[in-house]
NUBA-976901 format. One record per residue (C-alpha): residue in three letters; x, y, z. Coordinates in Angstrom, 2 decimals, decimal comma, always signed. Example, Ala and Ser with C-alpha at 12.3 -4.5 7.8 and 13.67 -1.06 7.14 Angstrom:
<recs>
[ALA; [+12,30; -4,50; +7,80]]
[SER; [+13,67; -1,06; +7,14]]
</recs>
This chain:
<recs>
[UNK; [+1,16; -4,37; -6,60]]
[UNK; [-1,61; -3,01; -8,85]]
[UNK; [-4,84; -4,38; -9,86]]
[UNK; [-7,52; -2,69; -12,53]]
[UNK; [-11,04; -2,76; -11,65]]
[UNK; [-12,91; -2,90; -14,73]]
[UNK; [-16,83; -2,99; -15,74]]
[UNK; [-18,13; -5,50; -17,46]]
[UNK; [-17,34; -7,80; -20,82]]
[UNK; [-16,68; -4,11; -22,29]]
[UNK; [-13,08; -4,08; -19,49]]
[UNK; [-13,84; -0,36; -18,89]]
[UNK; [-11,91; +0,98; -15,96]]
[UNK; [-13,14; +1,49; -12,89]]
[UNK; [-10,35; +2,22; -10,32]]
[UNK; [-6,91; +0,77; -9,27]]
[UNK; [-6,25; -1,70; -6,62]]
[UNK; [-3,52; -0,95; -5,19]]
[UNK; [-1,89; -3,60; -2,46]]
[UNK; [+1,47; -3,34; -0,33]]
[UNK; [+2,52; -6,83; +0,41]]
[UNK; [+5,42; -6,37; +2,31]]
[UNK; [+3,78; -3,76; +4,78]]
[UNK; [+2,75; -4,81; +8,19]]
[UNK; [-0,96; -5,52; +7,83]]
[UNK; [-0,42; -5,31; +4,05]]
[UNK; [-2,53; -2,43; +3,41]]
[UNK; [-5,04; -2,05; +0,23]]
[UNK; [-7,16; +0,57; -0,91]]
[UNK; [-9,20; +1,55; -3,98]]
[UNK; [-8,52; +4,74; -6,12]]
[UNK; [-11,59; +6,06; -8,92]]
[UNK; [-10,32; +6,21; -12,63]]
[UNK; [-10,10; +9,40; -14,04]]
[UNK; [-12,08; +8,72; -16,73]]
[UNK; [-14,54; +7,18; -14,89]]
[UNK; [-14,93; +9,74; -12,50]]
[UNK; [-15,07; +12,54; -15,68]]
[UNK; [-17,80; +9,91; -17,58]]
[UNK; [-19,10; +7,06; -15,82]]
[UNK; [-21,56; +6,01; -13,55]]
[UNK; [-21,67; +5,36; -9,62]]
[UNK; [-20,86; +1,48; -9,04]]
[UNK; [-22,91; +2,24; -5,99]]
[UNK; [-25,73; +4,12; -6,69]]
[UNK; [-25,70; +6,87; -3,77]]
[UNK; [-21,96; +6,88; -3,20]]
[UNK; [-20,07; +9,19; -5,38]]
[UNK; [-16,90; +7,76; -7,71]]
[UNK; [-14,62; +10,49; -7,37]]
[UNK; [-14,83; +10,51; -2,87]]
[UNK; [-12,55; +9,25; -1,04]]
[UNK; [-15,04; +6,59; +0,73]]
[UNK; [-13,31; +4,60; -2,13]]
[UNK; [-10,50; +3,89; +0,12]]
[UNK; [-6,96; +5,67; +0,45]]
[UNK; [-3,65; +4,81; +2,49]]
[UNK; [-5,01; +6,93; +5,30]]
[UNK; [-7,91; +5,20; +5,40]]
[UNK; [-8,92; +2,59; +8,56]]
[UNK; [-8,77; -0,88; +7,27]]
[UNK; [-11,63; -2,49; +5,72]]
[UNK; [-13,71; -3,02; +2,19]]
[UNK; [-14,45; +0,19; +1,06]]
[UNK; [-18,02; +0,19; -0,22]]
[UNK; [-18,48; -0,11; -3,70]]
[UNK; [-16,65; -3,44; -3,26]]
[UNK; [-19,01; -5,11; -0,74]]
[UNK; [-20,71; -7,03; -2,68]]
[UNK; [-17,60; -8,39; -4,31]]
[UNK; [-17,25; -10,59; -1,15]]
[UNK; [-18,28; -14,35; -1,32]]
[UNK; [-20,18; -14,68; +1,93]]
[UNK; [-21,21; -18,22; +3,71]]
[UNK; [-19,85; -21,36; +2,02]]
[UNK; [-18,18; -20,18; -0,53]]
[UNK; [-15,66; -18,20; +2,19]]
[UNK; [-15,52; -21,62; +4,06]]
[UNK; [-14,59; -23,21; +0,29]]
[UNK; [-11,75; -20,63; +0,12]]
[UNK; [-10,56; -20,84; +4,03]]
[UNK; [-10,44; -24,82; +4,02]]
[UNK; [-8,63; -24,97; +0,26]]
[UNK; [-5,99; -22,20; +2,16]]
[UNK; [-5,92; -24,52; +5,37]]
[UNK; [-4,89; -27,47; +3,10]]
[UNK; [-2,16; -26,16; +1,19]]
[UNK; [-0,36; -24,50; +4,56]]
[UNK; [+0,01; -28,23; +5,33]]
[UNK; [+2,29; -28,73; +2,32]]
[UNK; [+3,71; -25,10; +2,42]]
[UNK; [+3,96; -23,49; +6,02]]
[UNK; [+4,93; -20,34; +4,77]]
[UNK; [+1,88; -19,46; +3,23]]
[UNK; [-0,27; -16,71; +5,41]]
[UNK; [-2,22; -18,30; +7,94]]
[UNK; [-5,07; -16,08; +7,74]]
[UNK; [-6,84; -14,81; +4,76]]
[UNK; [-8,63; -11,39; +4,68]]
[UNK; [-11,47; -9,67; +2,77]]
[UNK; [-9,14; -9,03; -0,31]]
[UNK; [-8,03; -12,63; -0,49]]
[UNK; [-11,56; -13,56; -0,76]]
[UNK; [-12,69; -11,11; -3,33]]
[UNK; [-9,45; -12,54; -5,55]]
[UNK; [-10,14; -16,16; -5,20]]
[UNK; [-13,93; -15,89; -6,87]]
[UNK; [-13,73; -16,96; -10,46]]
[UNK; [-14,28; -14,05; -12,90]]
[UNK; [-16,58; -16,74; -15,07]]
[UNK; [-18,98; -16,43; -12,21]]
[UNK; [-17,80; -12,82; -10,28]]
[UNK; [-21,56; -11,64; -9,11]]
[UNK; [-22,60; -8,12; -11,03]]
[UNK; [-20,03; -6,40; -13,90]]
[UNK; [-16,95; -5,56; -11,69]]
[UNK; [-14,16; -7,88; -12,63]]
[UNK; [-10,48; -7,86; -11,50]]
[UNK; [-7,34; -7,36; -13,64]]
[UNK; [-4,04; -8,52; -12,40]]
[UNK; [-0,78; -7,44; -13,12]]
[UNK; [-0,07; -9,59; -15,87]]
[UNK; [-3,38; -8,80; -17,90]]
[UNK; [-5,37; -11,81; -16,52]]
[UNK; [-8,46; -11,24; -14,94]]
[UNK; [-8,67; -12,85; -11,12]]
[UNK; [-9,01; -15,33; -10,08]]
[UNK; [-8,74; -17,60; -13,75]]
[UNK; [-8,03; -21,47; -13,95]]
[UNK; [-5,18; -22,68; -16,07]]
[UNK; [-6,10; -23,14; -19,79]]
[UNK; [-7,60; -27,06; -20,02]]
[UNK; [-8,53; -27,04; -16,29]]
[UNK; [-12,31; -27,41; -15,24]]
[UNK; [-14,16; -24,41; -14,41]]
[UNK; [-17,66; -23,58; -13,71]]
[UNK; [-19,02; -27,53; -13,06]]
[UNK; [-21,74; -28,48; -15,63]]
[UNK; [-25,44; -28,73; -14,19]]
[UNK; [-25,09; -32,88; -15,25]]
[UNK; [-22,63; -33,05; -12,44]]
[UNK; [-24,97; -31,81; -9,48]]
[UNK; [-24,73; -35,29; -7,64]]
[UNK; [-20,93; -34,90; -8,01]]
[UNK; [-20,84; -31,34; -6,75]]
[UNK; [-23,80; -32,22; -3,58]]
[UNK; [-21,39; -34,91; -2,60]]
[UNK; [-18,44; -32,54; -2,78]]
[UNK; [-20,37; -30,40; -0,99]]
[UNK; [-21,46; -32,70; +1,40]]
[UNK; [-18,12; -33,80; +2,68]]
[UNK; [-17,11; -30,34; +2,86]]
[UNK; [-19,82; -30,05; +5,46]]
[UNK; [-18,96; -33,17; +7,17]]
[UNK; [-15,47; -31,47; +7,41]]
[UNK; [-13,97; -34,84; +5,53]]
[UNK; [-13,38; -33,23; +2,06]]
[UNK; [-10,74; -33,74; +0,01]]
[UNK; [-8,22; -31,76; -1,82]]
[UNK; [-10,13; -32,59; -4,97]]
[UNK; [-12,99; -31,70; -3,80]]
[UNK; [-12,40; -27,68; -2,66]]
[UNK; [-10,34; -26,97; -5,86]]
[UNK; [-13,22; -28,56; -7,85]]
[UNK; [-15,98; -26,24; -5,87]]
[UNK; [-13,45; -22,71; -4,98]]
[UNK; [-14,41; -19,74; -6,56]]
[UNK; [-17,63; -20,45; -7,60]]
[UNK; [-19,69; -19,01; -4,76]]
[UNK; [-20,98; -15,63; -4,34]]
[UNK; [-22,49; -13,23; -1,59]]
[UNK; [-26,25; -14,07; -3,83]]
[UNK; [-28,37; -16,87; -2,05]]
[UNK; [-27,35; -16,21; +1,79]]
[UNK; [-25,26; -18,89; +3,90]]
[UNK; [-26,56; -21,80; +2,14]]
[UNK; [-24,44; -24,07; +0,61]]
[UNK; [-24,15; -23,33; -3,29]]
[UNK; [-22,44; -23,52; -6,16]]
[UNK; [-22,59; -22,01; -10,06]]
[UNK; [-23,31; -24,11; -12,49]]
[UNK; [-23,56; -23,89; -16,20]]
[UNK; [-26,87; -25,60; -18,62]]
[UNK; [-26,44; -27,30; -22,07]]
[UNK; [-27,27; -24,18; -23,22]]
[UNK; [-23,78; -22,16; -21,70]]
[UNK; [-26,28; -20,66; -19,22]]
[UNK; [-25,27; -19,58; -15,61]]
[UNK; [-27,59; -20,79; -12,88]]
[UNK; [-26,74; -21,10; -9,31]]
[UNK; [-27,62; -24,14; -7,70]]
[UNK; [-28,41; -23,85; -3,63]]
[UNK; [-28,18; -27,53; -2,09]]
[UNK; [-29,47; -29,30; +1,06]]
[UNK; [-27,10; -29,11; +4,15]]
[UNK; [-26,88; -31,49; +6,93]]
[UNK; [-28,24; -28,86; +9,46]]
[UNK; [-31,39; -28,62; +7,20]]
[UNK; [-34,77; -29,47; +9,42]]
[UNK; [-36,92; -30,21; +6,16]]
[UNK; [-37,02; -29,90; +2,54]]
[UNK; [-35,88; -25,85; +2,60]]
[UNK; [-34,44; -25,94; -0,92]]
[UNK; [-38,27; -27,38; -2,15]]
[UNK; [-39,52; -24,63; -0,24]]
[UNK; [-37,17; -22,14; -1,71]]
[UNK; [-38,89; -23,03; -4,90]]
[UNK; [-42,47; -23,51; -3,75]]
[UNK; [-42,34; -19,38; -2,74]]
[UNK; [-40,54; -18,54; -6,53]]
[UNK; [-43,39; -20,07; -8,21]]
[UNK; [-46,33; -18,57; -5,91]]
[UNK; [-44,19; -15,39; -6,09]]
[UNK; [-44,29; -15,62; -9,57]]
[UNK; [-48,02; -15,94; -9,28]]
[UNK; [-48,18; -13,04; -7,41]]
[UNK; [-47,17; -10,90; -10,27]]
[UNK; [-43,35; -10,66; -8,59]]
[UNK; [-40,91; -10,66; -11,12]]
[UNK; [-38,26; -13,88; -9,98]]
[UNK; [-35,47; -15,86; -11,92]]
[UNK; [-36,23; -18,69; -13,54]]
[UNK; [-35,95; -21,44; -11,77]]
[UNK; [-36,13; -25,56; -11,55]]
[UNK; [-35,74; -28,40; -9,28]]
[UNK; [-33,26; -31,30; -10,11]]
[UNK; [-33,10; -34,15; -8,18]]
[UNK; [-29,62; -34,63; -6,36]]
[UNK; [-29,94; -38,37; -5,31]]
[UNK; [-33,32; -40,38; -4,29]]
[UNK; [-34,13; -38,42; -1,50]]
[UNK; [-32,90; -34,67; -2,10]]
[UNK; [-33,37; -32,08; -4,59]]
[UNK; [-31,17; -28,79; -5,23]]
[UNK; [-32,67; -25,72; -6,04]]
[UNK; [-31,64; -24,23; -9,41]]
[UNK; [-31,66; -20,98; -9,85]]
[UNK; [-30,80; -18,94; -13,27]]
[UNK; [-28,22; -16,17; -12,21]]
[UNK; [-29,90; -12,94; -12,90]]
[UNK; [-27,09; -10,87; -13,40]]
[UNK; [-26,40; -11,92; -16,57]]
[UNK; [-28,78; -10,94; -19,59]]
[UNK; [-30,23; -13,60; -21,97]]
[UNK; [-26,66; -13,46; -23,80]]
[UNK; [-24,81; -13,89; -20,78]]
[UNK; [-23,37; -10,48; -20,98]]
[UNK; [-22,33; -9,35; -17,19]]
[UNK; [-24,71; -7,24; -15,53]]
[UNK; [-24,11; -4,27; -12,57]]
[UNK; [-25,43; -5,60; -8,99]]
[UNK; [-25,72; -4,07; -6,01]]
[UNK; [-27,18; -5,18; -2,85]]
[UNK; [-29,35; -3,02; -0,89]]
[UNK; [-27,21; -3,58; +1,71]]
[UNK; [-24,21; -1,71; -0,41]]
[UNK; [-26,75; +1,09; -1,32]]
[UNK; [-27,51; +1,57; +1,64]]
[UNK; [-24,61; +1,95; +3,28]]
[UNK; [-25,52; -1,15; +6,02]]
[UNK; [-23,09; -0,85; +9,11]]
[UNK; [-22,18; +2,42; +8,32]]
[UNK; [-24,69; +4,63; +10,80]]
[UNK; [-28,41; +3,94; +11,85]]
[UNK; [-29,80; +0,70; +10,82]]
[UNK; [-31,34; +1,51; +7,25]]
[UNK; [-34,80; +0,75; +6,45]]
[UNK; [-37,33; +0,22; +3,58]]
[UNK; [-38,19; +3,53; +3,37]]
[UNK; [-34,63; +4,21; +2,71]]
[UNK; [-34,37; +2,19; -0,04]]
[UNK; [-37,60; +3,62; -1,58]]
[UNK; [-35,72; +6,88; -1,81]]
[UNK; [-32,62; +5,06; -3,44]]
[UNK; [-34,97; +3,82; -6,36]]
[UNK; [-36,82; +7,41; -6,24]]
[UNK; [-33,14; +9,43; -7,13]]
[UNK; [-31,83; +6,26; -9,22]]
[UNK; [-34,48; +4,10; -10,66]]
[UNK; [-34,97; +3,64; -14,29]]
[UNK; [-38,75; +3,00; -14,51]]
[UNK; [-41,55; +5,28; -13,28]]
[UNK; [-40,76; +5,80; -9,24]]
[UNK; [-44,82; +4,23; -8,53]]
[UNK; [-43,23; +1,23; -10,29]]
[UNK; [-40,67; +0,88; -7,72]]
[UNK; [-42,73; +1,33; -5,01]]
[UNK; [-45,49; -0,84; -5,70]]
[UNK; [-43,26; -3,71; -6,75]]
[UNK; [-41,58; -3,76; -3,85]]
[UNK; [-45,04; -3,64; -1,42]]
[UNK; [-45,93; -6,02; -3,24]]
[UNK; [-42,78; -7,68; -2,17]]
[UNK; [-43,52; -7,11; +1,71]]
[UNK; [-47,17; -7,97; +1,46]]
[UNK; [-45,86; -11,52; -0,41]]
[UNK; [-42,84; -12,08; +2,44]]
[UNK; [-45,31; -11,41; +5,65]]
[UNK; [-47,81; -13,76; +3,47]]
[UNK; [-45,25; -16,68; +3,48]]
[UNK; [-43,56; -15,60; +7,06]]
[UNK; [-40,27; -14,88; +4,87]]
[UNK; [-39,15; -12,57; +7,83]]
[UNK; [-35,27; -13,32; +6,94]]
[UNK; [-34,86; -9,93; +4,45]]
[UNK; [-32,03; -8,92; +5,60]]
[UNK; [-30,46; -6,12; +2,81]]
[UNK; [-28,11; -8,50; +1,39]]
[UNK; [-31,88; -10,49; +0,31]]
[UNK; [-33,10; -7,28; -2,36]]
[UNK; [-30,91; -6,32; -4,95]]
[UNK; [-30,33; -3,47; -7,71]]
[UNK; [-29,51; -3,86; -11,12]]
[UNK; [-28,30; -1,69; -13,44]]
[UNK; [-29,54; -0,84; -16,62]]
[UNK; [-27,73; +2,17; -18,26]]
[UNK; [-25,62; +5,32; -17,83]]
[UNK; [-26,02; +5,05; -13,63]]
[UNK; [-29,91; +4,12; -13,88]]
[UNK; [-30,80; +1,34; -12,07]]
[UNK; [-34,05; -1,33; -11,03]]
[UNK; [-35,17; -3,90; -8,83]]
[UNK; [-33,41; -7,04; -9,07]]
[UNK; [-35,85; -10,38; -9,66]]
[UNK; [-37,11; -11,40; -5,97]]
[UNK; [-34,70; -13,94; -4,45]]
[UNK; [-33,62; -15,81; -1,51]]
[UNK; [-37,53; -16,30; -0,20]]
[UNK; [-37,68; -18,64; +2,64]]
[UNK; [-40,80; -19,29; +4,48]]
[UNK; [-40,52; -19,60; +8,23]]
[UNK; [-43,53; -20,87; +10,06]]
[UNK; [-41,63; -21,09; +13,12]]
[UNK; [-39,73; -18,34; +12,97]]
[UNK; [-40,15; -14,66; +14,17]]
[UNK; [-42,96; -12,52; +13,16]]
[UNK; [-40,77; -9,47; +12,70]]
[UNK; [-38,91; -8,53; +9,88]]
[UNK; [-35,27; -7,89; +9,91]]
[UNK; [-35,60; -4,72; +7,90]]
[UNK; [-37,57; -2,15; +9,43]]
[UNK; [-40,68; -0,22; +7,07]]
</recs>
């Protein structure tokens, strides 16, 4: 079975998918488009589109690279496991164990994080809700989606309740429970909600840091806080990779660029020299926006920046920037060390 990776609302081809079902450990791997390789850009900026750390038969099982980021993380994997868990009770033949691939598969392509989309077989882009059948929840419905969410946590959810919320998740915002949600307006925000295991308002927070960020002269999303019931607010974030006509945008987590897991742990200074070879504004630019970054984080004790918590964005022909600050947390309590080393 074949699937076509494609860029973007313009469908240009990326690679092929290619999956064998029937072999033991069904086995997957990713080969570049030719005319990609001949003419477009590196998904990942740093990793080559025409080598073979795209994935081949021979290769050892796993994502290969440029797809990382294509993997919901958190919640919305537990969204996707439980919805799995409750249709093996009505059909026992189903597999009892999802992998990486399953997850990438199941995220709706109306809210797939970056440009890389997913074309089945039959033409449809993966995964895609039958015609008349509710998709990305509207922002008036956050009480109804916290609730859903809620029980989910609780582990009491319904059947209703995971196909209302799978697919909608993404590897953006951490392990927090979230959910994308669409304005009046047709815009995509992604709403981050309180949990149970939550000691305080963190979502409030979460906010509180955007707007003194914002202050700081960082560039963040735009952001707002709506009110979930009497007590609780959700934090409502506008999804960043998609410009002010919604048009898909390339992401890539620093994590991806940086080839996390992959050999020593990677560091700040590493990503400097990943905006100095690929940025698209003036390299001091880069730099001093992100120190200013740093500075702002040990300010607020934000000392979770892990490289899935800085992002890349891509603005033309394999250029790319800093993604809006996101994910800021501050941790009195917490460690004074940061995850990433300088």
């Amino acid at each position: 079975m074949k699937y076509t990776v494609r860029w973007g609302d313009e469908h240009m081809p990326v690679a092929v998918l290619t999956v064998e079902p029937d072999k033991p450990g069904r086995p997957w791997w990713l080969a570049p488009d030719d005319d990609w390789v001949a003419g477009g850009w590196d998904v990942v900026p740093g990793i080559e589109r025409g080598l073979d750390v795209y994935g081949n038969a021979k290769r050892p099982p796993g994502v290969p690279p440029v797809l990382a980021d294509c993997i919901p993380d958190g919640f919305a994997r537990q969204v996707i496991v439980r919805e799995q868990r409750k249709r093996r009770q009505d059909n026992p033949q189903l597999q009892p164990r999802l992998d990486p691939l399953d997850h990438i598969l199941a995220i709706d392509d109306e809210t797939r994080l970056g440009a890389l989309r997913f074309q089945g077989p039959d033409g449809s882009f993966l995964a895609q809700r039958a015609e008349g059948v509710h998709r990305v929840p509207p922002i008036i419905d956050i009480t109804l989606t916290a609730n859903a969410i809620r029980r989910i946590e609780e582990d009491s959810e319904t059947a209703q309740d995971l196909a209302y919320l799978r697919g909608h998740g993404s590897s953006l915002g951490g392990l927090r429970p979230k959910c994308s949600m669409r304005d009046e307006q047709g815009t995509l925000w992604l709403a981050k909600f309180p949990s149970v295991s939550d000691q305080g308002p963190i979502c409030a927070w979460e906010l509180v840091a955007l707007s003194l960020a914002r202050q700081c002269g960082i560039e963040v999303p735009d952001f707002r806080a709506i009110a979930v019931d009497d007590q609780r607010i959700a934090a409502v974030i506008r999804r960043f990779d998609r410009d002010a006509d919604g048009a898909r945008l390339g992401y890539c987590s620093a994590a991806a660029a940086l080839g996390e897991g992959a050999g020593p742990d990677p560091t700040y200074d590493d990503l400097v020299e990943v905006l100095r070879r690929h940025g698209a504004d003036p390299f001091a630019n880069h730099v001093s926006d992100l120190f200013r970054r740093l500075l702002f984080m040990a300010a607020i004790t934000n000392t979770d920046d892990h490289l899935h918590n800085h992002g890349l964005l891509h603005v033309e022909g394999g250029s790319w920037r800093l993604a809006p600050a996101f994910d800021l947390n501050p941790d009195p309590h917490g460690p004074r060390e940061f995850k990433t080393a300088l």
